[in-house]
Predicted model as a PDB file, atoms N, CA, C, CB and O in Angstrom, pLDDT in the B-factor column:
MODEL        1                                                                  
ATOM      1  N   UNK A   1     150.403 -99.105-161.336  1.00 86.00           N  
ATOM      2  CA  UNK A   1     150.011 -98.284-160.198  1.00 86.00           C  
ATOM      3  C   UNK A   1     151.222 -98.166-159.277  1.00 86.00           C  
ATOM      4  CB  UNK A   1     148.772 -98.896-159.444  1.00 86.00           C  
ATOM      5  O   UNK A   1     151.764 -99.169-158.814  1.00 86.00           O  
ATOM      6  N   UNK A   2     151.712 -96.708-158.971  1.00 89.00           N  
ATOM      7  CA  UNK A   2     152.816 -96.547-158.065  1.00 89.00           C  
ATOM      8  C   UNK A   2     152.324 -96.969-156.363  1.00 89.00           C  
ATOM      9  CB  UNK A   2     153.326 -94.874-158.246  1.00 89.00           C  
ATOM     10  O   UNK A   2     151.147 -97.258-156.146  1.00 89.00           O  
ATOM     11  N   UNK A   3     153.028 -96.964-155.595  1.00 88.00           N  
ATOM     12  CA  UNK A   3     152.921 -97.606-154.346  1.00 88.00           C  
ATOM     13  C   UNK A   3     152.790 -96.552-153.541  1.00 88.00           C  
ATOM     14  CB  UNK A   3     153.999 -98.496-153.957  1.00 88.00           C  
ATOM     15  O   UNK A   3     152.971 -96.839-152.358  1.00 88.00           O  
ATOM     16  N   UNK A   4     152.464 -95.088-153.824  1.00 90.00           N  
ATOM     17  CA  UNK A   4     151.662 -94.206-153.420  1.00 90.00           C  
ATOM     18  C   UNK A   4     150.400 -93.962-153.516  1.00 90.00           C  
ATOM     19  CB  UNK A   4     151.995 -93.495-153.672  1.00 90.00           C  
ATOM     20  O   UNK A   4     149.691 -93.525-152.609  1.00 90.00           O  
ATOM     21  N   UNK A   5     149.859 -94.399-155.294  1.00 94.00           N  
ATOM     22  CA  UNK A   5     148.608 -94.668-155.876  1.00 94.00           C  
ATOM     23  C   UNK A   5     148.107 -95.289-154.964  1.00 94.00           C  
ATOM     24  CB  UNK A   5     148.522 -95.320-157.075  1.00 94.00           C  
ATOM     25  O   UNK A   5     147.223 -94.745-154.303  1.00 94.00           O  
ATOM     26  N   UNK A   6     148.656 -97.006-154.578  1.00 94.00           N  
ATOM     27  CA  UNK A   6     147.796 -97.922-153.853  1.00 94.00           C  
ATOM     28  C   UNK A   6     147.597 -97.483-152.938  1.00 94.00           C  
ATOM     29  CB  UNK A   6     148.090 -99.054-153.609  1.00 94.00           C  
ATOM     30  O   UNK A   6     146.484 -97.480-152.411  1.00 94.00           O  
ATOM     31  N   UNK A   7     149.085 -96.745-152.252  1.00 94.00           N  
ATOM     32  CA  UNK A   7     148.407 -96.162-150.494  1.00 94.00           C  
ATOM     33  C   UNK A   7     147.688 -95.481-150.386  1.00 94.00           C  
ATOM     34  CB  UNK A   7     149.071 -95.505-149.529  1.00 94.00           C  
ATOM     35  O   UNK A   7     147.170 -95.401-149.272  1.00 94.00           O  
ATOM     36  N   UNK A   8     147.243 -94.625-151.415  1.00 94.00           N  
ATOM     37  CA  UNK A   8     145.876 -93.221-151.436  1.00 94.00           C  
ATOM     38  C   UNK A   8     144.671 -94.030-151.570  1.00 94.00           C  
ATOM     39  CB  UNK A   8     145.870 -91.894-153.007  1.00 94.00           C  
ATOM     40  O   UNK A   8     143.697 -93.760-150.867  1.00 94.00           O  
ATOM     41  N   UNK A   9     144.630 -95.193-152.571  1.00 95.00           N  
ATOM     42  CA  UNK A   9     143.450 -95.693-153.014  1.00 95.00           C  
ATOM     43  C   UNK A   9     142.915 -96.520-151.459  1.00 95.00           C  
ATOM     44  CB  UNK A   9     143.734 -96.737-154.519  1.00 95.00           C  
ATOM     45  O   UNK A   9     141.767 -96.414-151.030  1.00 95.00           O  
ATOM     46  N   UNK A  10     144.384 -97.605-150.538  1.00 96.00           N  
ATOM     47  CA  UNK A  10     143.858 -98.493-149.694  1.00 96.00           C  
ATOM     48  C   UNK A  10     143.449 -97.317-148.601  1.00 96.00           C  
ATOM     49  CB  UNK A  10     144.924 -99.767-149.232  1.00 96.00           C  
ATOM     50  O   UNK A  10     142.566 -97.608-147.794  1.00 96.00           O  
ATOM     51  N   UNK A  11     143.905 -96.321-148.554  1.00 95.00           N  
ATOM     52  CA  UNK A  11     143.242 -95.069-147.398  1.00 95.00           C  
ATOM     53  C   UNK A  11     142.113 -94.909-148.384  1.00 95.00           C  
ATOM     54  CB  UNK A  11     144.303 -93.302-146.971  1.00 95.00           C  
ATOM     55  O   UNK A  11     141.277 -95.757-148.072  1.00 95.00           O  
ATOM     56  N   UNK A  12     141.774 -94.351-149.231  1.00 95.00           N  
ATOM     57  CA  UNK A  12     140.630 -93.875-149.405  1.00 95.00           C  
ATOM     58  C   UNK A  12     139.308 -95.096-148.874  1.00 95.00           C  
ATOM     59  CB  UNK A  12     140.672 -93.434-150.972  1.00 95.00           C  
ATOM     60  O   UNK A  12     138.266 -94.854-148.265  1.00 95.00           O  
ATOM     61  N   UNK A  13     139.738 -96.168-149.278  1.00 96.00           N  
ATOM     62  CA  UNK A  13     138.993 -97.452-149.495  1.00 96.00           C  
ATOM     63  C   UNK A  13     138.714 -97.728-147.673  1.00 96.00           C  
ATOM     64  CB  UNK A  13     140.118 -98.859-150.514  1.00 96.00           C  
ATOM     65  O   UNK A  13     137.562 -97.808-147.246  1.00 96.00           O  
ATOM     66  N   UNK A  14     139.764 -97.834-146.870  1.00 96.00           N  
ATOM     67  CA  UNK A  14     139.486 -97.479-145.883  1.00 96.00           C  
ATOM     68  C   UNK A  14     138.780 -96.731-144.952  1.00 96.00           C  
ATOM     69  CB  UNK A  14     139.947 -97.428-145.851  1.00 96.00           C  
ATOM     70  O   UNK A  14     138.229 -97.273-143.994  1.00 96.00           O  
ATOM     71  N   UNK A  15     138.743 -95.346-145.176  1.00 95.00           N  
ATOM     72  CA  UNK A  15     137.907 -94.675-144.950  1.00 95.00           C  
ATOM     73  C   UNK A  15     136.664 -94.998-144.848  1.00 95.00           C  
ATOM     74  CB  UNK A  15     138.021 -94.005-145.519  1.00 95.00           C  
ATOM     75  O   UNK A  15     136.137 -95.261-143.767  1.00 95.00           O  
ATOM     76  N   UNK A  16     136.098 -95.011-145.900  1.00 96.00           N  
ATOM     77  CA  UNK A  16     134.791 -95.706-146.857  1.00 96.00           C  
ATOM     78  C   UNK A  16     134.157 -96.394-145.608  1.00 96.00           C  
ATOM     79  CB  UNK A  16     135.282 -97.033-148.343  1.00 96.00           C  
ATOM     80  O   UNK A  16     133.219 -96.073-144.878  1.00 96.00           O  
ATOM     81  N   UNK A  17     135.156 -97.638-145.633  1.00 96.00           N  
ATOM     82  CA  UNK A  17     134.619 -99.209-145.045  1.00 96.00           C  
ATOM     83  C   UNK A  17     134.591 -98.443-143.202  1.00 96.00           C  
ATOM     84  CB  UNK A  17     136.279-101.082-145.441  1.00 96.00           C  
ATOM     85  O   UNK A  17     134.556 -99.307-142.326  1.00 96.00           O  
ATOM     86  N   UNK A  18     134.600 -97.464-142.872  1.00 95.00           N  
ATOM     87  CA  UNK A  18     135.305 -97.456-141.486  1.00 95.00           C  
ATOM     88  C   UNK A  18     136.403 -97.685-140.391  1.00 95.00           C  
ATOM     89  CB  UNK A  18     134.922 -97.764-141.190  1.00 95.00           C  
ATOM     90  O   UNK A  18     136.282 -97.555-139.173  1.00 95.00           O  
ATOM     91  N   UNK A  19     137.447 -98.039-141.078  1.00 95.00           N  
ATOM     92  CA  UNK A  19     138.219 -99.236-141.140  1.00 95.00           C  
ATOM     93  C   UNK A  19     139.615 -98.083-140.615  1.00 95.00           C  
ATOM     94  CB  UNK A  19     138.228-100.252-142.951  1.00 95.00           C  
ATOM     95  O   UNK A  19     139.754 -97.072-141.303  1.00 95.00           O  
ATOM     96  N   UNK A  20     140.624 -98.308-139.361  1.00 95.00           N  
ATOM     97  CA  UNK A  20     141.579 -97.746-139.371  1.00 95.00           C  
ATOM     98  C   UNK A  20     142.846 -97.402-140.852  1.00 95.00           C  
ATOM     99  CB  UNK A  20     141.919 -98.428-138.351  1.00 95.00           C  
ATOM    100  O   UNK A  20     143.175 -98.492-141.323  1.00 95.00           O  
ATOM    101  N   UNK A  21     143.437 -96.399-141.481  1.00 92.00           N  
ATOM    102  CA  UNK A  21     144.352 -95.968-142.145  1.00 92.00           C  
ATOM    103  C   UNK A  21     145.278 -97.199-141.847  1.00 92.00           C  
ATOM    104  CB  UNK A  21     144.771 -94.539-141.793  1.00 92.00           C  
ATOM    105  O   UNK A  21     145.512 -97.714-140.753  1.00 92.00           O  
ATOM    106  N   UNK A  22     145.799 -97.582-143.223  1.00 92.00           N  
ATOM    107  CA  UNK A  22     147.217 -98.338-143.221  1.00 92.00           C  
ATOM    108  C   UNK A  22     148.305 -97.292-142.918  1.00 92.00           C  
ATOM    109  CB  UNK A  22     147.569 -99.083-144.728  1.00 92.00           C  
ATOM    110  O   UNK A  22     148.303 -96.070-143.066  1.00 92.00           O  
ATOM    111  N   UNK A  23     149.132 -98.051-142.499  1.00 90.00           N  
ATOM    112  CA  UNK A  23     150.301 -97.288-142.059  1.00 90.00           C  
ATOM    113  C   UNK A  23     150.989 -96.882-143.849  1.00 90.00           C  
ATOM    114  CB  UNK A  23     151.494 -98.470-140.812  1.00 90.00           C  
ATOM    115  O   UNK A  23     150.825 -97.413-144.948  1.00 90.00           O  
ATOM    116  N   UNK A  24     151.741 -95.748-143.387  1.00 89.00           N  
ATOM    117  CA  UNK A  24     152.162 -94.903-144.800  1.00 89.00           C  
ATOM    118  C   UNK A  24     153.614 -96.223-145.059  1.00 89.00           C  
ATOM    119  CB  UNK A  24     152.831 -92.577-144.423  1.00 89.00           C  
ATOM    120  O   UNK A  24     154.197 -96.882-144.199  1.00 89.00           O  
ATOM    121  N   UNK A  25     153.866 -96.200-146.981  1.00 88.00           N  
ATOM    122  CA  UNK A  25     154.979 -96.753-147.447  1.00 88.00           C  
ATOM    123  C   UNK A  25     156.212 -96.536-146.804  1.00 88.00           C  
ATOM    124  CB  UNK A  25     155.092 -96.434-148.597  1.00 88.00           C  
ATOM    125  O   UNK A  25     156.619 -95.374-146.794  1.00 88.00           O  
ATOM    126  N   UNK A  26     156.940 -97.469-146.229  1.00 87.00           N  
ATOM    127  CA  UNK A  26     158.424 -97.083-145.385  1.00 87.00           C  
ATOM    128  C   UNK A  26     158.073 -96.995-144.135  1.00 87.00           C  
ATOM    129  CB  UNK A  26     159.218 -95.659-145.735  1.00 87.00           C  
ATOM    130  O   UNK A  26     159.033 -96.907-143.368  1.00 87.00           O  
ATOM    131  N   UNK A  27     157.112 -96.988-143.687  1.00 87.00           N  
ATOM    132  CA  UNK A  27     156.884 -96.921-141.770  1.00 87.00           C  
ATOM    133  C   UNK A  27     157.637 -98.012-141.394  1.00 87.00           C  
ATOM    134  CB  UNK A  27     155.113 -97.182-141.000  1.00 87.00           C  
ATOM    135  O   UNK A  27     158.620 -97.990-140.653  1.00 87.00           O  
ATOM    136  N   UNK A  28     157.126 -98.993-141.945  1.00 88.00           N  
ATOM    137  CA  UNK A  28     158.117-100.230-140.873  1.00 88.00           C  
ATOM    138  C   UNK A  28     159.362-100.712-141.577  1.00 88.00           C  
ATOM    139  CB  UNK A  28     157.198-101.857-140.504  1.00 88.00           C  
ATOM    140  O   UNK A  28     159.599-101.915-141.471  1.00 88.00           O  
ATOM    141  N   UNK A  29     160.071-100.079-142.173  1.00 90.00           N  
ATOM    142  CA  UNK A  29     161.470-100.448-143.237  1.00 90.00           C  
ATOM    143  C   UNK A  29     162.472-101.038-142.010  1.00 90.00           C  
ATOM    144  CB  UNK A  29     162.352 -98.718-144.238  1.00 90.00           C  
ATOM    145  O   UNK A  29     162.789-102.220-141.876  1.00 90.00           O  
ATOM    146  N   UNK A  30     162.825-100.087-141.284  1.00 91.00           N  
ATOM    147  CA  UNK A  30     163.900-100.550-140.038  1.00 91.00           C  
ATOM    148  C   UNK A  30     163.571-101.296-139.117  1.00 91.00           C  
ATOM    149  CB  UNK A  30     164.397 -99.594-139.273  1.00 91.00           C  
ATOM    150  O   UNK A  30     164.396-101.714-138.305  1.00 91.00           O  
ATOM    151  N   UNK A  31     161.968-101.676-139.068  1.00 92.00           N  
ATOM    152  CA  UNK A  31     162.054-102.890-137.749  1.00 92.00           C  
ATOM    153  C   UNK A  31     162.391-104.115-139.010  1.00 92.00           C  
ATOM    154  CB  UNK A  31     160.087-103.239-136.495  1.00 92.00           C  
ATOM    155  O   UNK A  31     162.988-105.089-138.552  1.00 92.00           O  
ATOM    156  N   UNK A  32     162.071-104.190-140.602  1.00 92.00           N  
ATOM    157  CA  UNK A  32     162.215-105.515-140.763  1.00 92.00           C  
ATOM    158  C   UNK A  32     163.549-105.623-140.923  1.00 92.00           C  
ATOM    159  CB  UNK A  32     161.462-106.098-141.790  1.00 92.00           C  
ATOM    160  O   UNK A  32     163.998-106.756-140.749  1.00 92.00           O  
ATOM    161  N   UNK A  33     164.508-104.550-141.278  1.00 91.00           N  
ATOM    162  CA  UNK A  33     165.879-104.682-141.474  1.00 91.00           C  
ATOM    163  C   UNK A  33     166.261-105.319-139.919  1.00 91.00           C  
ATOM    164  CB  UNK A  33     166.643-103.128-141.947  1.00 91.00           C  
ATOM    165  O   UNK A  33     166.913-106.351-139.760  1.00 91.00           O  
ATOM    166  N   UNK A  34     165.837-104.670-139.072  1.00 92.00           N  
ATOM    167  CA  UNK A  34     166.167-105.195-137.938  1.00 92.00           C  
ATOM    168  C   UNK A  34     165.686-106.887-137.424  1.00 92.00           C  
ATOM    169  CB  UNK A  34     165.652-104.162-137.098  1.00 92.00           C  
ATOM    170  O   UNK A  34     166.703-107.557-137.247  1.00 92.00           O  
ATOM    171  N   UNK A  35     165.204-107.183-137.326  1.00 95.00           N  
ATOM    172  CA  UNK A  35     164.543-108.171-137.479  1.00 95.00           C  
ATOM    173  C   UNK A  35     164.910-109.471-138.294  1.00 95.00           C  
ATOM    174  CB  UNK A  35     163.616-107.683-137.839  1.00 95.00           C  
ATOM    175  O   UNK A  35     164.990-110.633-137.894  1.00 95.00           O  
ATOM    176  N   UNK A  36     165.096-108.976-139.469  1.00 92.00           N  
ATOM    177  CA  UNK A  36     165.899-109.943-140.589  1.00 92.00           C  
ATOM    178  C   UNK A  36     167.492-110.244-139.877  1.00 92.00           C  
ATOM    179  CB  UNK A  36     166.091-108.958-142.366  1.00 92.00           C  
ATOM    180  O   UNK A  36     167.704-111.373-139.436  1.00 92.00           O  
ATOM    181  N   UNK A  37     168.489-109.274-139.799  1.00 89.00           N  
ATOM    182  CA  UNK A  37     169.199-109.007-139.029  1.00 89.00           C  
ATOM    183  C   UNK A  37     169.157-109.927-137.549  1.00 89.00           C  
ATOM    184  CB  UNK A  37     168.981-107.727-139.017  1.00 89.00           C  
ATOM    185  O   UNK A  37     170.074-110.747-137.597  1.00 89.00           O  
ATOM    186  N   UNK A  38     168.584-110.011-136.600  1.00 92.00           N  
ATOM    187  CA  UNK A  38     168.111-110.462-135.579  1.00 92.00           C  
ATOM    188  C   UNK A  38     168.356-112.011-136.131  1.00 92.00           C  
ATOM    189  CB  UNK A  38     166.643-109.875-135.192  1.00 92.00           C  
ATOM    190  O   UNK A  38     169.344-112.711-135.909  1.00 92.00           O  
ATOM    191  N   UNK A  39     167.287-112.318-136.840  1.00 94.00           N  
ATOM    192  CA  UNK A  39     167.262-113.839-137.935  1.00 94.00           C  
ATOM    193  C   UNK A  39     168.353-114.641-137.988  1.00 94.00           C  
ATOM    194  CB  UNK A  39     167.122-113.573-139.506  1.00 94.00           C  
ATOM    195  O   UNK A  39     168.626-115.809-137.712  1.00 94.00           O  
ATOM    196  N   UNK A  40     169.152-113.242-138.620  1.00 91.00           N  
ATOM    197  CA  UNK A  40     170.396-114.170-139.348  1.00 91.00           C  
ATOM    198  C   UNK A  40     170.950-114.410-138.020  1.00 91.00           C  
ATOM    199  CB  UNK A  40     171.623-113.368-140.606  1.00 91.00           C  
ATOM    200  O   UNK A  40     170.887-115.601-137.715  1.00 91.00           O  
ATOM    201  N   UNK A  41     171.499-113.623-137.090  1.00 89.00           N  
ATOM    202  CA  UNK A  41     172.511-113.433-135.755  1.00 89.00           C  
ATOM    203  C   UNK A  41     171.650-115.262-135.435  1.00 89.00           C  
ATOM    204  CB  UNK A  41     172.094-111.480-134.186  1.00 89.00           C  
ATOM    205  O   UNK A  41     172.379-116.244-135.574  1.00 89.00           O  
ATOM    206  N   UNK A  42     170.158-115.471-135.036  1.00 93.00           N  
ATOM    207  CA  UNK A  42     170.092-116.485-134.451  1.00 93.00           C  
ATOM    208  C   UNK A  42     170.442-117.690-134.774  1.00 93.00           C  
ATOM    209  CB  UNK A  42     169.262-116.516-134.197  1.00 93.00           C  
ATOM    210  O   UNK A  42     170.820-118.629-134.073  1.00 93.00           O  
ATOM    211  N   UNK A  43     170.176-117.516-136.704  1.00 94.00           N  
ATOM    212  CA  UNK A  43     170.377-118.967-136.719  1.00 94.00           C  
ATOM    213  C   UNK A  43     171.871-119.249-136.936  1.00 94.00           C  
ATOM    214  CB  UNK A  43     169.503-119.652-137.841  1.00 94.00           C  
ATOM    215  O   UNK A  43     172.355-120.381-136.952  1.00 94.00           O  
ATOM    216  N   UNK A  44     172.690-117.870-137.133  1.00 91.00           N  
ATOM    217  CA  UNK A  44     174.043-118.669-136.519  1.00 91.00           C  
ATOM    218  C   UNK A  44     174.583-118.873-135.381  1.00 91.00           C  
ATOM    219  CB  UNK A  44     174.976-118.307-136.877  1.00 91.00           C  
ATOM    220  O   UNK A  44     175.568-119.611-135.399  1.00 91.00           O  
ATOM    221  N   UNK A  45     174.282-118.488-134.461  1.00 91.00           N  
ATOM    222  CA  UNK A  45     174.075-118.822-132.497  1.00 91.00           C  
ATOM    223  C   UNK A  45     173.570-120.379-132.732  1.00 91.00           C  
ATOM    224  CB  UNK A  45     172.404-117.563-131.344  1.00 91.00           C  
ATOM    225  O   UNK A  45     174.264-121.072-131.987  1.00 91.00           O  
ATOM    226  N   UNK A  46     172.701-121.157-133.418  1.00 94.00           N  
ATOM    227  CA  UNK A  46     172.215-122.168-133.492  1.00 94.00           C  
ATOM    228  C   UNK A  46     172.550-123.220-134.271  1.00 94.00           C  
ATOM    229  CB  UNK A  46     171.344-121.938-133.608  1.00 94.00           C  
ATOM    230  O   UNK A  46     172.099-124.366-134.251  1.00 94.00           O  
ATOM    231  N   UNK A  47     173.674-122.564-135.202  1.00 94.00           N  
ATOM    232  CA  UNK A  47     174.571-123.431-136.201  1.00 94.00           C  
ATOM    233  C   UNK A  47     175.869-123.512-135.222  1.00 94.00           C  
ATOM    234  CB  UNK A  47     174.920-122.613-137.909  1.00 94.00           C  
ATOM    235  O   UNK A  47     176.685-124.389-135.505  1.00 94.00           O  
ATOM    236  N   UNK A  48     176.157-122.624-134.017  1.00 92.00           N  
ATOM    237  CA  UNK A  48     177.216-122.570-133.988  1.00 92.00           C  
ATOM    238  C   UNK A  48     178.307-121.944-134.375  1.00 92.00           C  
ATOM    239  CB  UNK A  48     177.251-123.134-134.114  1.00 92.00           C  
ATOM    240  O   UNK A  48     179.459-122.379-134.361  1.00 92.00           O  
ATOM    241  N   UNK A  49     177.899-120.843-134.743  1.00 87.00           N  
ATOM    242  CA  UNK A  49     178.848-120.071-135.723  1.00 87.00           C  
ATOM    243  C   UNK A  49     179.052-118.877-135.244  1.00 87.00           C  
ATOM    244  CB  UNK A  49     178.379-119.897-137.107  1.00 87.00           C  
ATOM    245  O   UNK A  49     177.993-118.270-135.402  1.00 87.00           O  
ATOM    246  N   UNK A  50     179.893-118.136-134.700  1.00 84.00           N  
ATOM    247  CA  UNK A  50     179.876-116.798-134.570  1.00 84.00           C  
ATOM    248  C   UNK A  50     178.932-115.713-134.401  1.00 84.00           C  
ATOM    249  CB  UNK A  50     180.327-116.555-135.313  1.00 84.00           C  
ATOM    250  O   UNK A  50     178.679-115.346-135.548  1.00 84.00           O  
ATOM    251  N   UNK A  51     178.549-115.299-133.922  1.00 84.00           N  
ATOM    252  CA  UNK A  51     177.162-114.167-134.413  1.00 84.00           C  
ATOM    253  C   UNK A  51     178.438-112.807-134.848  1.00 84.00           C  
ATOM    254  CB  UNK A  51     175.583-113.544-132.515  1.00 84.00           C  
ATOM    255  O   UNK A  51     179.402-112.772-134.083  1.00 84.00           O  
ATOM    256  N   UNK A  52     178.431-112.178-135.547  1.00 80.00           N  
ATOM    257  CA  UNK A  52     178.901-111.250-136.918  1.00 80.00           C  
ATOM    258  C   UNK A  52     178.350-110.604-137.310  1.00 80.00           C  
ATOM    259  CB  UNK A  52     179.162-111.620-137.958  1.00 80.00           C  
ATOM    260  O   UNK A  52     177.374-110.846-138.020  1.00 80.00           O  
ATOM    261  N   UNK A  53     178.881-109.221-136.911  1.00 79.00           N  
ATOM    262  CA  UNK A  53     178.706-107.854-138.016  1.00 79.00           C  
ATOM    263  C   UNK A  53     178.899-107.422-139.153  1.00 79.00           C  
ATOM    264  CB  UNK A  53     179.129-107.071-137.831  1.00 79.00           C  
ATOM    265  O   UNK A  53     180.051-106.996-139.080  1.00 79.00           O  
ATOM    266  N   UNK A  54     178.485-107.213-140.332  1.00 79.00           N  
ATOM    267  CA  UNK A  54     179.775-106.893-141.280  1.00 79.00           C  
ATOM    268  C   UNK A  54     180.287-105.824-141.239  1.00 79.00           C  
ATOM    269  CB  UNK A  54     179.633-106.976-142.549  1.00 79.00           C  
ATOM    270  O   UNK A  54     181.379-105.671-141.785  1.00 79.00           O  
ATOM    271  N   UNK A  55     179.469-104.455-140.389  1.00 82.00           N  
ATOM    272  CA  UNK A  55     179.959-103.336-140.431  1.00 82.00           C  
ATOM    273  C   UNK A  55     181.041-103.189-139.530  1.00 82.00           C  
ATOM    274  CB  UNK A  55     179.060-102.496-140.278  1.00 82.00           C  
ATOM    275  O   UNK A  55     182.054-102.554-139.827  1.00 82.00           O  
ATOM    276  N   UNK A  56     180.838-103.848-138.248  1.00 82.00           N  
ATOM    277  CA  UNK A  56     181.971-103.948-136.819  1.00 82.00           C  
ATOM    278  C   UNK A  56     182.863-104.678-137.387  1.00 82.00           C  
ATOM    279  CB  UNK A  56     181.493-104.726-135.270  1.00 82.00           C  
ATOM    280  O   UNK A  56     183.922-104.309-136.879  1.00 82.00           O  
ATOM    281  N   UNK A  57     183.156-105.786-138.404  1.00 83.00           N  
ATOM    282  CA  UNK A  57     184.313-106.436-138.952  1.00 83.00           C  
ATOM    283  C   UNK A  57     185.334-105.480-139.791  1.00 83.00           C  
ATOM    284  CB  UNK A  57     183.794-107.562-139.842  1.00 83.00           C  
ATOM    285  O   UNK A  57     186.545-105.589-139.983  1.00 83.00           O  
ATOM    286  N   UNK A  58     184.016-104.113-140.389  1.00 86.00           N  
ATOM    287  CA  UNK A  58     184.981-103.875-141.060  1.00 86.00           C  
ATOM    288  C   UNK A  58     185.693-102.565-140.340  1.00 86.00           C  
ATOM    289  CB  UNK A  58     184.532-103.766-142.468  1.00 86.00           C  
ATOM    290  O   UNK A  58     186.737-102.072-140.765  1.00 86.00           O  
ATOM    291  N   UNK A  59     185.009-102.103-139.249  1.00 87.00           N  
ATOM    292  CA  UNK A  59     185.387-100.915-138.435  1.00 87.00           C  
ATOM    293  C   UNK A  59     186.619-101.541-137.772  1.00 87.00           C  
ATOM    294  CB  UNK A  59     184.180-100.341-137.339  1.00 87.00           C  
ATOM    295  O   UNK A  59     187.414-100.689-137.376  1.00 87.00           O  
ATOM    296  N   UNK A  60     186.939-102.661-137.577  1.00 86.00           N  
ATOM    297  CA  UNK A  60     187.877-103.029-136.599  1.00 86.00           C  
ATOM    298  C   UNK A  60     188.810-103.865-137.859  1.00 86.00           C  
ATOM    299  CB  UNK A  60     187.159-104.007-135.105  1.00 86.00           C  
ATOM    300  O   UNK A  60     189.373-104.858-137.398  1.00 86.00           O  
ATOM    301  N   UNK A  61     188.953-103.735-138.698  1.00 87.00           N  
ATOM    302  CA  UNK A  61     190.089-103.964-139.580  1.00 87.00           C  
ATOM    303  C   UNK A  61     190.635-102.313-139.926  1.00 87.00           C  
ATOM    304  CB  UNK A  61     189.545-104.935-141.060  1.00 87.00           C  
ATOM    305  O   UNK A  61     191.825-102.047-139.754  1.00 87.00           O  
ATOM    306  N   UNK A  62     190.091-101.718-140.204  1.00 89.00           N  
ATOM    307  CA  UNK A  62     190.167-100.387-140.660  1.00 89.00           C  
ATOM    308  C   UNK A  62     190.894-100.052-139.224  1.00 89.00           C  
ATOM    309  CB  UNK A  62     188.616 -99.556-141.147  1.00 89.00           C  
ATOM    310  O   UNK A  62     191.964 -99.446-139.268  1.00 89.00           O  
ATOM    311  N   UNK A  63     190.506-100.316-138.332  1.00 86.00           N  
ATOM    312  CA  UNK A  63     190.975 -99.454-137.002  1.00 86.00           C  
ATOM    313  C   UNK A  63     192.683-100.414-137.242  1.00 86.00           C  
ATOM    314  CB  UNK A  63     189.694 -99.834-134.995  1.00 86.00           C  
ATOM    315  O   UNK A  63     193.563 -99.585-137.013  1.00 86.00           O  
ATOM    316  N   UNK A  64     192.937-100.959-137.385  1.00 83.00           N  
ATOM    317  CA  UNK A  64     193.821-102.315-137.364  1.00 83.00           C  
ATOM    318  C   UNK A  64     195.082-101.619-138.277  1.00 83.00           C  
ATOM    319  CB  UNK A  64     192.928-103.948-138.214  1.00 83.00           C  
ATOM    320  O   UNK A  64     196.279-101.689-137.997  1.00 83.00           O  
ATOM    321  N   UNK A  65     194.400-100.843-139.591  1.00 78.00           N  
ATOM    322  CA  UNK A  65     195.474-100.510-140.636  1.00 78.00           C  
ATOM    323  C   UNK A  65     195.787 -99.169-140.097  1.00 78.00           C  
ATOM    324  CB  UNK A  65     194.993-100.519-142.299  1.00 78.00           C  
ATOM    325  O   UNK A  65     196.700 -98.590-140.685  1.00 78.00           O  
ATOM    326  N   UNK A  66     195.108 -98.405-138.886  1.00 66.00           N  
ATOM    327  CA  UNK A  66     195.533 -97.105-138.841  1.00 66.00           C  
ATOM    328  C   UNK A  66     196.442 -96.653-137.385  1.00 66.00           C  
ATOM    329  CB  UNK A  66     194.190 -96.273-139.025  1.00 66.00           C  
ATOM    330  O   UNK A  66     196.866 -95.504-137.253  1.00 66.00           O  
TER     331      UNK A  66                                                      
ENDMDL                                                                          
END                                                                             
Protein backbone atom coordinates (compact mmCIF):
# COMPACT_ATOMS: atom_id res chain seq x y z
CA UNK A 1 0.00 0.00 0.00
CA UNK A 2 1.49 3.43 -1.20
CA UNK A 3 1.46 6.24 1.46
CA UNK A 4 -1.21 7.97 -0.50
CA UNK A 5 -3.40 4.69 -0.44
CA UNK A 6 -3.09 4.87 3.46
CA UNK A 7 -3.77 8.65 3.49
CA UNK A 8 -7.12 8.19 1.35
CA UNK A 9 -8.04 5.06 3.32
CA UNK A 10 -7.03 6.94 7.13
CA UNK A 11 -9.33 10.07 5.62
CA UNK A 12 -11.87 7.97 4.42
CA UNK A 13 -11.86 5.94 7.80
CA UNK A 14 -11.95 9.19 9.45
CA UNK A 15 -14.66 10.59 8.06
CA UNK A 16 -16.75 7.53 8.89
CA UNK A 17 -15.74 7.64 12.70
CA UNK A 18 -16.38 11.61 12.81
CA UNK A 19 -13.08 12.15 13.59
CA UNK A 20 -10.93 15.35 12.25
CA UNK A 21 -8.75 14.58 8.61
CA UNK A 22 -5.04 13.64 9.19
CA UNK A 23 -2.87 16.06 8.00
CA UNK A 24 -1.77 15.26 4.15
CA UNK A 25 1.92 13.17 3.54
CA UNK A 26 4.85 15.93 3.82
CA UNK A 27 2.85 18.59 5.91
CA UNK A 28 5.19 18.45 8.70
CA UNK A 29 8.65 17.42 6.74
CA UNK A 30 10.39 20.92 7.68
CA UNK A 31 9.35 21.35 11.27
CA UNK A 32 11.02 17.77 11.89
CA UNK A 33 14.08 18.69 9.79
CA UNK A 34 14.02 21.61 11.86
CA UNK A 35 13.72 20.29 15.00
CA UNK A 36 16.13 17.36 14.53
CA UNK A 37 18.48 20.14 13.56
CA UNK A 38 17.58 22.18 16.77
CA UNK A 39 18.56 18.54 18.63
CA UNK A 40 21.72 18.21 17.29
CA UNK A 41 22.78 22.27 17.83
CA UNK A 42 21.67 21.39 21.69
CA UNK A 43 23.28 18.55 22.53
CA UNK A 44 26.43 20.04 21.31
CA UNK A 45 25.92 23.44 23.39
CA UNK A 46 25.77 20.65 26.20
CA UNK A 47 28.81 18.59 25.21
CA UNK A 48 30.50 21.69 24.82
CA UNK A 49 31.20 21.72 21.44
CA UNK A 50 30.61 24.35 19.02
CA UNK A 51 27.07 24.64 17.73
CA UNK A 52 27.81 24.22 13.60
CA UNK A 53 26.40 24.56 10.33
CA UNK A 54 27.46 22.49 7.63
CA UNK A 55 26.04 24.69 5.07
CA UNK A 56 27.55 28.20 6.75
CA UNK A 57 31.00 26.14 7.06
CA UNK A 58 30.87 25.57 3.73
CA UNK A 59 29.62 29.13 2.47
CA UNK A 60 32.45 30.67 4.38
CA UNK A 61 35.28 28.46 3.04
CA UNK A 62 34.04 28.98 -0.45
CA UNK A 63 33.83 32.75 0.34
CA UNK A 64 37.62 32.23 1.68
CA UNK A 65 38.86 30.68 -1.89
CA UNK A 66 37.24 33.59 -3.83
Amino acid sequence: MSITQQHLFDTYRARSLGEPAPPAPGTHDWQVVREWRDERNFRAALAGRPVRSPLRDALRRWRRLT
